[in-house]
KOLFI-853071 format. One line per 3 residues: number of its first residue (from 1); their letters; for each residue x, y, z of N, C-alpha, C. Coordinates in Angstrom, 3 decimals, always signed. Example, Ala and Ser with C-alpha at 12.3 -4.5 7.8 and 13.67 -1.06 7.14 Angstrom:
1 = as = +13.190:-5.690:+7.800:+12.300:-4.500:+7.800:+13.200:-3.300:+7.800; +12.850:-2.250:+7.080:+13.670:-1.060:+7.140:+12.900:+0.030:+7.870
***
This chain:
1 = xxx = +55.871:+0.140:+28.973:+54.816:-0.143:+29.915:+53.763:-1.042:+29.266; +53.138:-0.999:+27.911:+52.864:-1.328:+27.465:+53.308:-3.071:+27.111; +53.995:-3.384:+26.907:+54.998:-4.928:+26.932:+54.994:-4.920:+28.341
4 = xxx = +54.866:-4.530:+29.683:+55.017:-5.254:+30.632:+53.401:-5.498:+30.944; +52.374:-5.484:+30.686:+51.130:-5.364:+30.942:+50.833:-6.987:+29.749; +51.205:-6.819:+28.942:+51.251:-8.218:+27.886:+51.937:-9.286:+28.635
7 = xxx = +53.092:-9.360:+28.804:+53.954:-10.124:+29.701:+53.559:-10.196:+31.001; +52.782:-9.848:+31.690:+51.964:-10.030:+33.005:+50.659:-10.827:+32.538; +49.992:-10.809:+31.471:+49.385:-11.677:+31.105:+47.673:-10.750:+31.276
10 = xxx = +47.567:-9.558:+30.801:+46.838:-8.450:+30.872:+46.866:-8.304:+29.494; +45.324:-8.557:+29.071:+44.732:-8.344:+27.891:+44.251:-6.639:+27.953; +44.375:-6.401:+26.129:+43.863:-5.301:+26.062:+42.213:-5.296:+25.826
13 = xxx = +41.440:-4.651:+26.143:+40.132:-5.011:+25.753:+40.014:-4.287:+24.410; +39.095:-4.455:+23.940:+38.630:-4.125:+22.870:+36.969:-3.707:+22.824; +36.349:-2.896:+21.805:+35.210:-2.925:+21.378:+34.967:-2.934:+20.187
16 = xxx = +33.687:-3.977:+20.262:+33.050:-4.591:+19.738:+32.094:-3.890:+18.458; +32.078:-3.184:+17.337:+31.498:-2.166:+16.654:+30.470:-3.014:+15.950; +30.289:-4.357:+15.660:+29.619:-5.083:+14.972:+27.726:-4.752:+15.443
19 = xxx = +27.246:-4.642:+16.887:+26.339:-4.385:+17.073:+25.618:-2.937:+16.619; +26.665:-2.271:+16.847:+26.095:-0.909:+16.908:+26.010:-0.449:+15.452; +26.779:-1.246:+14.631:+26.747:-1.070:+12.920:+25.309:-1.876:+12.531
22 = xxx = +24.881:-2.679:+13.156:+23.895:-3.478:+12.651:+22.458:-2.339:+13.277; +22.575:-2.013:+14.423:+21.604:-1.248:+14.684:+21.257:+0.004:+13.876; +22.398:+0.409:+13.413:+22.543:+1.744:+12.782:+22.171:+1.202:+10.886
25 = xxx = +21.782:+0.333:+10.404:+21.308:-0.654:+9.435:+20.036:-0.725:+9.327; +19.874:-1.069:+10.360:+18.067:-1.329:+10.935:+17.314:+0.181:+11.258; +18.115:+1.323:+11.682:+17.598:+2.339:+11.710:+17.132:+2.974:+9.909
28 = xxx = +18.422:+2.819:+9.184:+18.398:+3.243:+8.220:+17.542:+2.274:+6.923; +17.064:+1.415:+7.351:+16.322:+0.644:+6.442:+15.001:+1.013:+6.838; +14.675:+1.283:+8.570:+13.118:+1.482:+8.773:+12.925:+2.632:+8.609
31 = xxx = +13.667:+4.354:+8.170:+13.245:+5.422:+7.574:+13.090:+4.958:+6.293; +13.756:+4.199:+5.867:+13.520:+4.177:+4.103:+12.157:+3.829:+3.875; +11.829:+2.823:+4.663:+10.822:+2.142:+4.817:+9.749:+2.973:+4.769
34 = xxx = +9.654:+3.697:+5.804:+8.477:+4.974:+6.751:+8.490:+5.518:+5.519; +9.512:+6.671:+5.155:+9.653:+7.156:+3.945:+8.735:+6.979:+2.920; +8.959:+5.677:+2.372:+8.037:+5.401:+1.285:+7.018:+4.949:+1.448
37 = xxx = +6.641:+4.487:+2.634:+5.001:+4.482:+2.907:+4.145:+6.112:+3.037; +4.875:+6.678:+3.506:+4.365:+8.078:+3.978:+4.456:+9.023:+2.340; +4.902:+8.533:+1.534:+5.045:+9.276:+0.121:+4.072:+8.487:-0.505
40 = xxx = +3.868:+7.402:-0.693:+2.624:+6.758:-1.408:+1.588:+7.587:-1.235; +1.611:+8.059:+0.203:-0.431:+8.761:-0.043:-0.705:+9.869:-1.151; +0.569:+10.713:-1.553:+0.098:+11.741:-2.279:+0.513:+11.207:-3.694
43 = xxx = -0.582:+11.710:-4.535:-0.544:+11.594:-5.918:-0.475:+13.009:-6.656; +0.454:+12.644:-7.522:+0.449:+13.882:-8.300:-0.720:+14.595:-9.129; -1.063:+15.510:-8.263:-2.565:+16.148:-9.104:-2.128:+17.463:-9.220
46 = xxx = -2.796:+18.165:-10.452:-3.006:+20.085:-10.351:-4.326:+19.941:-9.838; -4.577:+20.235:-8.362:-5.625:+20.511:-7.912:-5.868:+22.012:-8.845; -7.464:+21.789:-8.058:-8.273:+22.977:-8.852:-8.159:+24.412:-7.827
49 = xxx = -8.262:+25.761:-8.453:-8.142:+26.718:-7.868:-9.793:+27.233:-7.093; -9.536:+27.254:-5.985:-10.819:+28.298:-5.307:-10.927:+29.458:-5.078; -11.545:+30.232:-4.937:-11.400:+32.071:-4.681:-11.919:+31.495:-2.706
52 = xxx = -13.140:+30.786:-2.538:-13.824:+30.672:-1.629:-12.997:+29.469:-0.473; -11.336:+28.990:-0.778:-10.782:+28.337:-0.186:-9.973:+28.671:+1.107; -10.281:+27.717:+2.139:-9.664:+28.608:+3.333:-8.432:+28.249:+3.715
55 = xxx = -7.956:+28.872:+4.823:-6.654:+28.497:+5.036:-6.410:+27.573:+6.093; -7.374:+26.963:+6.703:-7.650:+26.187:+7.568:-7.001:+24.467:+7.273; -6.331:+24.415:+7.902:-5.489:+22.759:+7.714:-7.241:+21.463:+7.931
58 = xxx = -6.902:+20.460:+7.208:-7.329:+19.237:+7.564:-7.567:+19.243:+9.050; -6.357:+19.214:+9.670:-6.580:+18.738:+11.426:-5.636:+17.312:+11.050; -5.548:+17.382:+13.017:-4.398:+16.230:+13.090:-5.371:+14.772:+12.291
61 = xxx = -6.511:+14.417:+12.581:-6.987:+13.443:+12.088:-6.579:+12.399:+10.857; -6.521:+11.608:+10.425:-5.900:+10.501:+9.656:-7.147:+10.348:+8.939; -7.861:+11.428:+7.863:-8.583:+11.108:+7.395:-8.952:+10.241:+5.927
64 = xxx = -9.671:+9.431:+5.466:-9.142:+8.652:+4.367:-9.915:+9.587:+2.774; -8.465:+9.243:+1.989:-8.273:+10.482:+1.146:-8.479:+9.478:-0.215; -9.602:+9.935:-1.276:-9.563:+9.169:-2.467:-9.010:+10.689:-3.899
67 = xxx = -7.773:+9.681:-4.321:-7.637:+11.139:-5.423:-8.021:+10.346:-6.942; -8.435:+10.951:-7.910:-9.093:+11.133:-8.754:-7.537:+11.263:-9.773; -6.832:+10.724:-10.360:-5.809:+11.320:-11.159:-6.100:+10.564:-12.676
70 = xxx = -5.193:+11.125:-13.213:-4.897:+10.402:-14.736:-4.359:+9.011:-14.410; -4.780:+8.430:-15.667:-4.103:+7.262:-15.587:-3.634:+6.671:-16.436; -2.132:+6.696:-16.523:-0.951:+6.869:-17.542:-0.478:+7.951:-18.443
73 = xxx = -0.089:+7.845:-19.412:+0.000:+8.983:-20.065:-1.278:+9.936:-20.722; -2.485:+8.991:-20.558:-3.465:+9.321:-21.707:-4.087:+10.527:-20.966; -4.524:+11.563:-21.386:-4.847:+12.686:-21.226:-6.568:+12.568:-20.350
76 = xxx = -7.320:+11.590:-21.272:-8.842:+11.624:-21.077:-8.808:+10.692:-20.140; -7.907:+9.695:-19.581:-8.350:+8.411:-18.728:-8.380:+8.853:-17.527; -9.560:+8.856:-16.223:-8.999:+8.963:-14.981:-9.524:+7.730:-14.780
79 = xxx = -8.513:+7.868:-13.142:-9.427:+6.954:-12.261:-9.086:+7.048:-11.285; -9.535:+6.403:-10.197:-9.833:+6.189:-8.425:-8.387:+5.681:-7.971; -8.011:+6.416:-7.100:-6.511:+5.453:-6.527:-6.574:+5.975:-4.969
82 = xxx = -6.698:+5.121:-3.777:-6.566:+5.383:-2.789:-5.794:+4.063:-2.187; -5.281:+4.157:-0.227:-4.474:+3.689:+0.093:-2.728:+3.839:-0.464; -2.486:+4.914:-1.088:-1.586:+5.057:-1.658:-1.172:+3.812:-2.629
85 = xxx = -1.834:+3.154:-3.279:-1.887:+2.230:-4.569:-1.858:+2.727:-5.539; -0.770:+2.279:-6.595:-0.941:+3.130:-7.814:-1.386:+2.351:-8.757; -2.444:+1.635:-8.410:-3.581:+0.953:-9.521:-5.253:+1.599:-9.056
88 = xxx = -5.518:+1.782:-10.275:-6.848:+2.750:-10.180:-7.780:+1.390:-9.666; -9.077:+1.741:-9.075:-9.360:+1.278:-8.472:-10.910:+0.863:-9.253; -11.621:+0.016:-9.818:-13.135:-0.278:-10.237:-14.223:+0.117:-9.441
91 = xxx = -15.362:+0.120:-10.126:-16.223:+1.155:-9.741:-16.816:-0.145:-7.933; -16.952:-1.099:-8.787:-17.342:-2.519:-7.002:-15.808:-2.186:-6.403; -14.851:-2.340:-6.525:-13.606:-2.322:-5.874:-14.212:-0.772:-4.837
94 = xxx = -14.315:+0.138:-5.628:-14.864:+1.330:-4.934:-15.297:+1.532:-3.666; -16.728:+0.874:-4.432:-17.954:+1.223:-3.373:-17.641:+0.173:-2.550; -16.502:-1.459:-2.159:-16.190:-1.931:-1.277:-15.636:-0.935:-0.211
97 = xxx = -14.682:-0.338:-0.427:-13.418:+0.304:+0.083:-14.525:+1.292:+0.616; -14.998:+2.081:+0.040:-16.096:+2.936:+0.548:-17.147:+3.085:+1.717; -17.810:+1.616:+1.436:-18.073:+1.147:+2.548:-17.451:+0.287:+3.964
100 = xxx = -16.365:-0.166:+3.854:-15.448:-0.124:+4.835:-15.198:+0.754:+5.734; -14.616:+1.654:+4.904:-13.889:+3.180:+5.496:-15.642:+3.790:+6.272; -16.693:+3.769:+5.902:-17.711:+4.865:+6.352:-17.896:+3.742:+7.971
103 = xxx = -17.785:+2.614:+7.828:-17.979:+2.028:+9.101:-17.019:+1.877:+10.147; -15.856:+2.491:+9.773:-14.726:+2.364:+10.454:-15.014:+3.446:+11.696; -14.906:+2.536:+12.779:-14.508:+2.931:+13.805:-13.633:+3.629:+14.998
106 = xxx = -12.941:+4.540:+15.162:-11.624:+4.872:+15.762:-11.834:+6.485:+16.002; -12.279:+6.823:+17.164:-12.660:+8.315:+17.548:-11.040:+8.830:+17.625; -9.988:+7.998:+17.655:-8.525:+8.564:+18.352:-8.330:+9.642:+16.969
109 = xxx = -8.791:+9.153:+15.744:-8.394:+9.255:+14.594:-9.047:+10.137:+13.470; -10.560:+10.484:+14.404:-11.209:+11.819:+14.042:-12.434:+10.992:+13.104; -12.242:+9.565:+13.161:-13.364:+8.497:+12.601:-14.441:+8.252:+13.581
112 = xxx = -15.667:+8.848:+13.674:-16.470:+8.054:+14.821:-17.550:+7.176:+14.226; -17.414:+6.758:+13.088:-18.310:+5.779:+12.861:-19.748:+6.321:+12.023; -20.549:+4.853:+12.286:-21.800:+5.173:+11.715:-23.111:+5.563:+12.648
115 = xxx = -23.954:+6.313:+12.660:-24.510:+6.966:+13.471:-25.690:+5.801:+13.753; -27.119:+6.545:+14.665:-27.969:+5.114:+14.478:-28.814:+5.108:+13.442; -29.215:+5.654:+12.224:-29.357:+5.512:+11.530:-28.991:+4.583:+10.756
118 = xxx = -27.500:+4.612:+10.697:-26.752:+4.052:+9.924:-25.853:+4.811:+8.455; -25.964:+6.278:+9.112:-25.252:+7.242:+8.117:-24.147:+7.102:+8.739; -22.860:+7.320:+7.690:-21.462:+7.420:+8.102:-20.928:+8.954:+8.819
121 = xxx = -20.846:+8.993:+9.634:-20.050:+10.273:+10.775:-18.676:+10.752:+9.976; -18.254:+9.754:+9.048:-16.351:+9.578:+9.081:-16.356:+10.628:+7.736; -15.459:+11.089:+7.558:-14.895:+12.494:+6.598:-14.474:+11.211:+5.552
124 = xxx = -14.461:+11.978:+3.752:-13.653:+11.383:+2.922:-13.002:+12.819:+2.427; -11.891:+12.646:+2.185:-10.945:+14.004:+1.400:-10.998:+13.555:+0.070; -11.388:+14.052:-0.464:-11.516:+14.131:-2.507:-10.505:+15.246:-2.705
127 = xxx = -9.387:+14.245:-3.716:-8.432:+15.356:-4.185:-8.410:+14.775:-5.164; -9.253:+16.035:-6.663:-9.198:+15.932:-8.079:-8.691:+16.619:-8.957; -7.608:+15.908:-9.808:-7.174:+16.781:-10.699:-8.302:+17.618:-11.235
130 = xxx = -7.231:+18.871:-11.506:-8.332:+20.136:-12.213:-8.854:+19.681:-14.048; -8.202:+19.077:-14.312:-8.234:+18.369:-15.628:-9.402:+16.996:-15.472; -9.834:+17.131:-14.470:-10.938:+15.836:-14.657:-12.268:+16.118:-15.032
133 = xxx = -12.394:+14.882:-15.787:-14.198:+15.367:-16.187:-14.787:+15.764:-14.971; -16.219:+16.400:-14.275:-16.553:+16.695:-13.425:-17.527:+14.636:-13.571; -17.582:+14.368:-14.735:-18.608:+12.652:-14.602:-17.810:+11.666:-13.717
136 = xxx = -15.880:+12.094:-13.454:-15.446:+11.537:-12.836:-15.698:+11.626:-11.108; -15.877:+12.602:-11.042:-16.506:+13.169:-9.687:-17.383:+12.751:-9.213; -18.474:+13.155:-10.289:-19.751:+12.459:-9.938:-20.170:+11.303:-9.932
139 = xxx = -19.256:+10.213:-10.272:-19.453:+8.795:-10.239:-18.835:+8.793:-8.535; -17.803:+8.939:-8.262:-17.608:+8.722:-7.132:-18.336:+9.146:-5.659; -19.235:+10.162:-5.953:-20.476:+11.034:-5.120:-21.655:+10.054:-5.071
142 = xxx = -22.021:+9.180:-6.003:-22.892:+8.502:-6.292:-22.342:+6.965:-5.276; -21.182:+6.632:-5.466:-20.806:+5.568:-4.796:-21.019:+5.978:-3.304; -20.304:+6.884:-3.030:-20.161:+7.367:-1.719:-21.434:+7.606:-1.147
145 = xxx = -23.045:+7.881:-1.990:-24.241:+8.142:-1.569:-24.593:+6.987:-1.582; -24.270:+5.685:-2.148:-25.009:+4.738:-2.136:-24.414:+4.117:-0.657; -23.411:+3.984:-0.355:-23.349:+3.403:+1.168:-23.096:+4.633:+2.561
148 = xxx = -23.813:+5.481:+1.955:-24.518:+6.501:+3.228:-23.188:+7.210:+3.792; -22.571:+7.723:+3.053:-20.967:+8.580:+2.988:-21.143:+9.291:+2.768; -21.735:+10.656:+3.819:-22.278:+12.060:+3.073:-21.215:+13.027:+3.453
151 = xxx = -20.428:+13.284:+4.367:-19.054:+14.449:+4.541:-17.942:+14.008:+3.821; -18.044:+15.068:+2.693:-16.805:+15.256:+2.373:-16.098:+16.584:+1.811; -14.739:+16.347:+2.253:-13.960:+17.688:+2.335:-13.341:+17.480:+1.126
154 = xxx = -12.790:+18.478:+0.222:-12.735:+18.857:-1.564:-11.278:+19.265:-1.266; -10.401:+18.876:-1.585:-9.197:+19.545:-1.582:-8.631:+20.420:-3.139; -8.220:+21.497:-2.506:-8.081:+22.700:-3.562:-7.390:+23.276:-3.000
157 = xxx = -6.695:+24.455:-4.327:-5.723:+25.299:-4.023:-6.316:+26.697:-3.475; -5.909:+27.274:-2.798:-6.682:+28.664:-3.000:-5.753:+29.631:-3.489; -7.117:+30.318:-4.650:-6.474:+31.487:-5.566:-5.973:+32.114:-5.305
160 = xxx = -4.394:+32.271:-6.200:-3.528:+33.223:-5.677:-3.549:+34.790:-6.429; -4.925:+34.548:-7.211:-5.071:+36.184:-7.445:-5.431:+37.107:-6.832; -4.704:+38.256:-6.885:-5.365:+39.381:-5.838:-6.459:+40.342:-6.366
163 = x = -7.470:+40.700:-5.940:-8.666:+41.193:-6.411:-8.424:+42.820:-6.941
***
């Protein structure tokens, strides 16, 4: 039956797998992609332990997060790394980025801006290794006070000792 369907002049069709392999390419290159953008934000820190830490999440908000880590092997060096960049960041590089972020605009995102004053409304998340000088801290409190960046949320572990 088959040979009389050829000999009648009746093609077999076929499909075509070339598209659907290329789509399935493009899927798997834009998780890789997502992937490693979405892993850049966290830096490897031993946050510090709290007794007084709650269990309360961040919130859906996209808030902008500066962490405080080592930098390289050396024990005493920190520095500033945000945007998920793994180059520490200078103290003007800083207080640029700093002041950006406090004027940023976007209520969708839990950012409402600068008030009329001209104080910043917008959250910064500080996540510092437990190993950091506290002068590293406080340089960055000082930046953040100089362009009117007063909320910020401390990220920590909470103590897992029982009383």
């Amino acid at each position: 039956m088959r040979n009389e369907r050829r000999s009648r002049g009746e093609e077999e069709s076929t499909l075509d797998l070339t598209p659907m392999i290329d789509v399935t390419f493009q899927l798997i290159i834009f998780f890789l992609v997502v992937s490693h953008i979405t892993s850049q934000e966290t830096v490897d820190l031993r946050l510090p332990d709290s007794l007084t830490a709650g269990d309360t999440p961040l919130g859906p908000e996209r808030l902008f997060t500066v962490h405080i880590a080592q930098v390289g092997a050396s024990e005493a060096s920190f520095g500033w790394f945000c945007y998920g960049d793994s180059r520490p960041r200078s103290s003007d590089e800083m207080r640029a980025i700093l002041a950006r972020e406090a004027a940023v605009t976007a209520p969708a995102e839990g950012k409402p801006g600068l008030d009329p004053d001209g104080i910043s409304e917008n959250v910064v998340v500080v996540r510092c290794d437990a190993r950091c000088p506290a002068s590293e801290f406080g340089k960055l409190i000082e930046l953040m006070a100089a362009v009117r960046l007063y909320k910020v949320k401390i990220a920590v572990l909470k103590d897992q000792r029982t009383n």
